[in-house]
C-alpha atoms as one frame of an Amber mdcrd trajectory, in Angstrom:
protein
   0.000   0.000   0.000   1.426   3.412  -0.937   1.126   4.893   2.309  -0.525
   8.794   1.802  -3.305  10.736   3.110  -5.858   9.100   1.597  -4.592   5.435
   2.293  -4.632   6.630   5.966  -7.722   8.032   6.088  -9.460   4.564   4.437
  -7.084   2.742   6.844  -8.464   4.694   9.918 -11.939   4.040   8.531 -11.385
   0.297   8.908 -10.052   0.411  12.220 -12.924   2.350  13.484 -15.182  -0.194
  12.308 -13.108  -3.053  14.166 -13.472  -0.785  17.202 -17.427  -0.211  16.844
 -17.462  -4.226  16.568 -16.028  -4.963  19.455 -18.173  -2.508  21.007 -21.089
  -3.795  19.668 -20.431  -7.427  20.400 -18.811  -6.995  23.880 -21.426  -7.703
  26.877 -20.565  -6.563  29.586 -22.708  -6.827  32.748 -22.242  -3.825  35.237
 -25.390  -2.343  34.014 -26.894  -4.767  35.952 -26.101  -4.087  39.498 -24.799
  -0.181  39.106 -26.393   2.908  38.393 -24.905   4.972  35.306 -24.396   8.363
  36.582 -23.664  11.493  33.952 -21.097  13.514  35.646 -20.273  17.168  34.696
 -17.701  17.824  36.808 -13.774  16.376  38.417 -16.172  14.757  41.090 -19.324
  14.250  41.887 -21.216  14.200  45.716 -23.909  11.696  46.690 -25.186  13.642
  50.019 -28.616  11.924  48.491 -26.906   8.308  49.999 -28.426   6.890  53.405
 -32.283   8.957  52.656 -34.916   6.409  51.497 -38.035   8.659  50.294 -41.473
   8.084  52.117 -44.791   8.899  52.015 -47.128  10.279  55.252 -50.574  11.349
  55.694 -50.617  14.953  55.456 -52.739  16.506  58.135 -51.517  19.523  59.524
 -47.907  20.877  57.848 -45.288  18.832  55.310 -43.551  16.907  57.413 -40.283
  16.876  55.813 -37.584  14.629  57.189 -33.823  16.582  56.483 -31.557  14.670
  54.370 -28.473  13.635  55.898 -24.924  15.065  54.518 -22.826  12.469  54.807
 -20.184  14.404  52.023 -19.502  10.891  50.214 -17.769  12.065  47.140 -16.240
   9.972  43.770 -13.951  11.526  42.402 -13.517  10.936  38.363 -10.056   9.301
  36.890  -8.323   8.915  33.471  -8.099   6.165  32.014  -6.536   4.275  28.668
  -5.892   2.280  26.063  -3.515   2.067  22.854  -2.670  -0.064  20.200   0.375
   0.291  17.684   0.850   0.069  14.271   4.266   0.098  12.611   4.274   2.154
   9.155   5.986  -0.881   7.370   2.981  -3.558   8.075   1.157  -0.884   6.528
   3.560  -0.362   3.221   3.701  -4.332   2.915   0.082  -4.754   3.258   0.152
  -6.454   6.086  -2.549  -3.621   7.908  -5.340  -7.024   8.135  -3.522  -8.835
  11.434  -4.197  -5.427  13.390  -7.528  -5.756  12.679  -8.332  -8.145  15.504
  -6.456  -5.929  18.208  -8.685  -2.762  17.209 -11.581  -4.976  17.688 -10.111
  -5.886  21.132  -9.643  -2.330  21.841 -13.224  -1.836  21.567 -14.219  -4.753
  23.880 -11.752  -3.827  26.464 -13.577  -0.221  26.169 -17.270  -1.798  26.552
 -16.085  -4.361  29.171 -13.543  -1.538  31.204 -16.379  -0.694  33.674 -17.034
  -4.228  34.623 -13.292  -3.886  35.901 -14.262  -1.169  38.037 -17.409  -1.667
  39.118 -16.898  -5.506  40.254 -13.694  -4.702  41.715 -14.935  -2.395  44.015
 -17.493  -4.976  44.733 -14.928  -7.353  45.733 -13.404  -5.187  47.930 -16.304
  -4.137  49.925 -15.347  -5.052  52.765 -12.877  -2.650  53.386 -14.084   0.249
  51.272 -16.052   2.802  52.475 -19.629   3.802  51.711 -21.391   7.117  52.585
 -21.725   6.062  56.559 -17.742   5.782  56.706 -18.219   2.318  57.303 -17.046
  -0.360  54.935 -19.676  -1.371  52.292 -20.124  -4.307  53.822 -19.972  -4.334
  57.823 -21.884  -6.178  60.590 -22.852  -2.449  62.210 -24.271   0.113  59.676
 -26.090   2.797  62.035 -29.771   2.491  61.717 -31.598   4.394  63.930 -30.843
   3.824  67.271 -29.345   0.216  66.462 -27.195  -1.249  63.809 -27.753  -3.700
  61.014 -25.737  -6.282  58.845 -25.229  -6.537  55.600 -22.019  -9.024  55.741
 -21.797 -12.968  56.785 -18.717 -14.504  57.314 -17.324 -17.251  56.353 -14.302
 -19.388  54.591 -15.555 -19.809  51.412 -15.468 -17.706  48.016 -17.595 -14.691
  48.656 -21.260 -14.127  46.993 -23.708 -11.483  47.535 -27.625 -11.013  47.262
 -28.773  -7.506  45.594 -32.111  -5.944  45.347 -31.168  -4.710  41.602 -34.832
  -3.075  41.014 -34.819   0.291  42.732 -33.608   3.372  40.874 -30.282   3.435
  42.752 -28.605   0.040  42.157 -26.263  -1.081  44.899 -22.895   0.494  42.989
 -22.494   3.523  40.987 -20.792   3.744  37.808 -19.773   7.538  37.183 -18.745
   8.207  33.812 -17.383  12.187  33.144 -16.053  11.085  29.795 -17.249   8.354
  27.404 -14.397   6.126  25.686 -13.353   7.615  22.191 -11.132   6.242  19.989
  -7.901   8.565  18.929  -5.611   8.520  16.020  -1.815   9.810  15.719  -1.211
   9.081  11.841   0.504  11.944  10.912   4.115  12.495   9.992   4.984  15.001
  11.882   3.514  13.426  14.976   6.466  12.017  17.554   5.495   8.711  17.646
   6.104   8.496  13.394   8.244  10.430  13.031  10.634   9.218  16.087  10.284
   5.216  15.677   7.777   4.945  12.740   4.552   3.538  14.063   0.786   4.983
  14.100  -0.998   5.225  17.138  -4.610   4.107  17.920  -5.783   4.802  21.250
  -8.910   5.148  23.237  -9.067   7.405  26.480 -11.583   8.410  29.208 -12.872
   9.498  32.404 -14.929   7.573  35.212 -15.091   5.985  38.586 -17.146   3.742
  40.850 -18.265   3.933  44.035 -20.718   2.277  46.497 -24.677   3.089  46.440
 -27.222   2.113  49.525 -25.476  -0.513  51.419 -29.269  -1.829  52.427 -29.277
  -3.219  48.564 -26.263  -5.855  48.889 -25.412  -8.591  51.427 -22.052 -10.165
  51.135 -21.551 -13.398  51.935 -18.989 -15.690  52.567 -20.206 -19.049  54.150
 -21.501 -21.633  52.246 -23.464 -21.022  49.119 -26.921 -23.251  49.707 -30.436
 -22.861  50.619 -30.636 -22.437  54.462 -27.850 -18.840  53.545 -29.884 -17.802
  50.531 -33.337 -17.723  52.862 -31.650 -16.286  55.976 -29.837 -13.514  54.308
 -32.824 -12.805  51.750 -35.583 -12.547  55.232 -32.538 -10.189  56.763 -32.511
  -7.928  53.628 -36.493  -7.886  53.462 -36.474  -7.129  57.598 -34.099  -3.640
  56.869 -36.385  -0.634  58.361 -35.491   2.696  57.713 -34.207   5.351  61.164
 -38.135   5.749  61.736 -38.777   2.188  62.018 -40.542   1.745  58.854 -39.724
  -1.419  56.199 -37.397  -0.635  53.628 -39.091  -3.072  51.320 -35.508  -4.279
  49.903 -36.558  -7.904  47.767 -33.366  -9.119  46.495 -33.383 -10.545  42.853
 -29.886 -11.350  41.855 -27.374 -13.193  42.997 -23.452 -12.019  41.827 -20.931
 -14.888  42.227 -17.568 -16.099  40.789 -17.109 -19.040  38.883 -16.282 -21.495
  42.084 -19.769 -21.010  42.855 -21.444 -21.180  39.525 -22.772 -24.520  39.899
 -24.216 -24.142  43.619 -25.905 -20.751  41.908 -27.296 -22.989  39.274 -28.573
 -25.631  41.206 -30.203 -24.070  43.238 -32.348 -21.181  41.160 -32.210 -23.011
  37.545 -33.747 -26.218  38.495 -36.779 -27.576  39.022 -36.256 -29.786  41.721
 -33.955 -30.324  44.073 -31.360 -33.387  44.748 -34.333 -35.201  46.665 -36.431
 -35.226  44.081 -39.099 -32.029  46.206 -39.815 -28.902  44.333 -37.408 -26.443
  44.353 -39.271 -23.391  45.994 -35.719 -21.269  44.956 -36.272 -21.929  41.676
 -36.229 -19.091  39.318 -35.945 -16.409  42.543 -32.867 -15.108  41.406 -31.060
 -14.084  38.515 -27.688 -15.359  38.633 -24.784 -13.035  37.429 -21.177 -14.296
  37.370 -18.130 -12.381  37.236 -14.573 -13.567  37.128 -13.354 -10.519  38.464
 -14.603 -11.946  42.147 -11.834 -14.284  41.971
C-alpha cells in the first residue's frame, strides 16, 4: 500500500469499524447491578446516599424529614488504552492482522467498567460507603441500632442484591465516554521518532458504592438455608423511623467457584431429593470472574 493521506484516512476508517465491533459485540454486565451516573464535573457528591423517600398522611404541615450530609464524594479518573501500528505492516500490506487488536480495543472499552465496578465490589469489605463504614460491615447505624449486611465465612464470597430500585447497589460515574484517537501523521512524535501509528482510546470515570441496604455479602456456604436467611434479613431492613425498607433481592453475583451451587439451586426444578425447588427461578444469577 502506498502509504498517503488518503490510504490513511481509508485505513483509519477500517479500524474504526473493528473498534465499533467490538463494542457492539462486547457484553458486559455492570449495568446490571450499578447505576450509570452522567457527571459534569472532576467529582461528583452523593449527600442523596443513606435517605430512602417516604410517604405520610398529610394533616396539619409537610412533614419533611432533612436529608443527611454524609459528604460521600467519587472523584472521576483517566483512564486508557492504545494499540500500535508500525508504518511498514502498513507499506507491505500487512494492515489485516491489526484488525483483531482494534476490535479488542473496543471490547476492552465496553467491558472496562465491569473492571471497576466488580472490583470495588470485591473489595467491599474494606471500602467505604457514605456512613464511613465499609460497604459491607456487621454495624451500619440504623436508627438507634445497627444492622448487617455481611456474613462470614471461609468460602469464596457471593452477595444477594435488590437490583430493582432506581439506585442500584454500585455507581458507575462516567465524566467522559471512551473515544477512539488517532496519531497518523508524519509530523507526529510517535512516526516520526520510531515509525509507528498510534490508535488509542481514552476516558474518564469511577465507581463507588450506592445504599449498602441493597447488597449482602456473603462468605459461608453457598446453599439454601444462607440464601433464605440472608434474603428474610434484607427484606427485615427498616429505615431510622422504624418503617420497612421493602428491599426484595433478585440477583445473585458470584464467581465461577460457585457457579454450579448458583445454578442448582435457582435453575432447576427440583432439588437433589427429588421435592420442588421453591428457589427456583428467585434469582437471577450473574457471574463475574473478576470476584476471583
Amino acid at each position: 500500500m502506498i502509504v498517503n493521506t488518503a490510504s490513511l484516512v481509508t485505513l483509519t476508517t477500517a479500524f474504526s469499524a473493528m473498534f465499533n465491533k467490538g463494542l457492539r459485540d462486547a457484553k458486559p454486565q455492570w449495568q446490571s447491578i450499578a447505576t450509570m451516573v452522567q457527571s459534569s464535573s472532576a467529582s461528583q457528591e452523593y449527600g442523596i446516599l443513606g435517605h430512602f423517600a417516604q410517604i405520610e398522611e398529610w394533616i396539619d404541615e409537610r412533614h419533611t424529614v432533612a436529608m443527611k450530609q454524609h459528604g460521600y464524594t467519587i472523584r472521576n479518573k483517566m483512564f486508557a488504552g492504545t494499540v500500535e501500528v508500525r508504518r511498514t505492516d502498513i507499506e507491505d500490506d500487512q494492515y489485516g492482522i491489526y484488525s483483531p487488536l482494534m476490535e479488542e480495543l473496543g471490547r476492552a472499552s465496553a467491558i472496562h467498567p465491569d473492571k471497576l465496578v466488580f472490583g470495588l465490589l470485591k473489595d467491599g469489605t474494606s471500602g467505604k460507603c457514605y456512613d464511613g463504614l465499609p460497604f459491607f460491615s456487621a454495624s451500619h447505624p440504623t436508627g438507634k441500632t445497627t444492622a448487617s449486611n455481611l456474613t462470614t465465612g471461609a468460602k469464596p464470597m457471593w452477595f444477594l442484591m435488590d437490583t430493582s430500585r432506581a439506585l442500584k447497589p454500585m455507581i458507575y460515574q462516567r465524566r467522559k465516554d471512551y473515544q477512539l484517537v488517532v496519531k497518523n501523521q508524519e509530523t507526529d512524535d510517535s512516526v516520526f521518532d520510531r515509525g509507528v501509528y498510534k490508535y488509542g482510546v481514552d476516558g474518564r470515570c469511577n465507581v463507588g458504592y450506592g445504599f449498602w441496604q441493597m447488597a449482602h455479602a456473603c462468605s459461608d456456604t453457598l446453599d439454601k438455608d444462607a440464601v433464605n436467611e440472608i434474603r428474610t434479613a434484607m427484606q427485615s431492613l427498616k429505615n431510622d423511623t422504624g418503617d420497612p425498607l421493602y428491599i426484595q433481592p433478585d440477583t445473585i453475583v458470584v464467581g465461577p467457584s460457585n457457579q454450579a451451587a448458583a445454578e442448582e439451586l435457582f435453575l432447576a426444578n427440583y432439588n437433589a431429593a427429588g421435592a420442588t425447588n421453591i428457589l427456583y427461578k428467585a434469582m437471577t444469577i450473574l457471574v463475574s470472574p473478576m470476584l476471583e
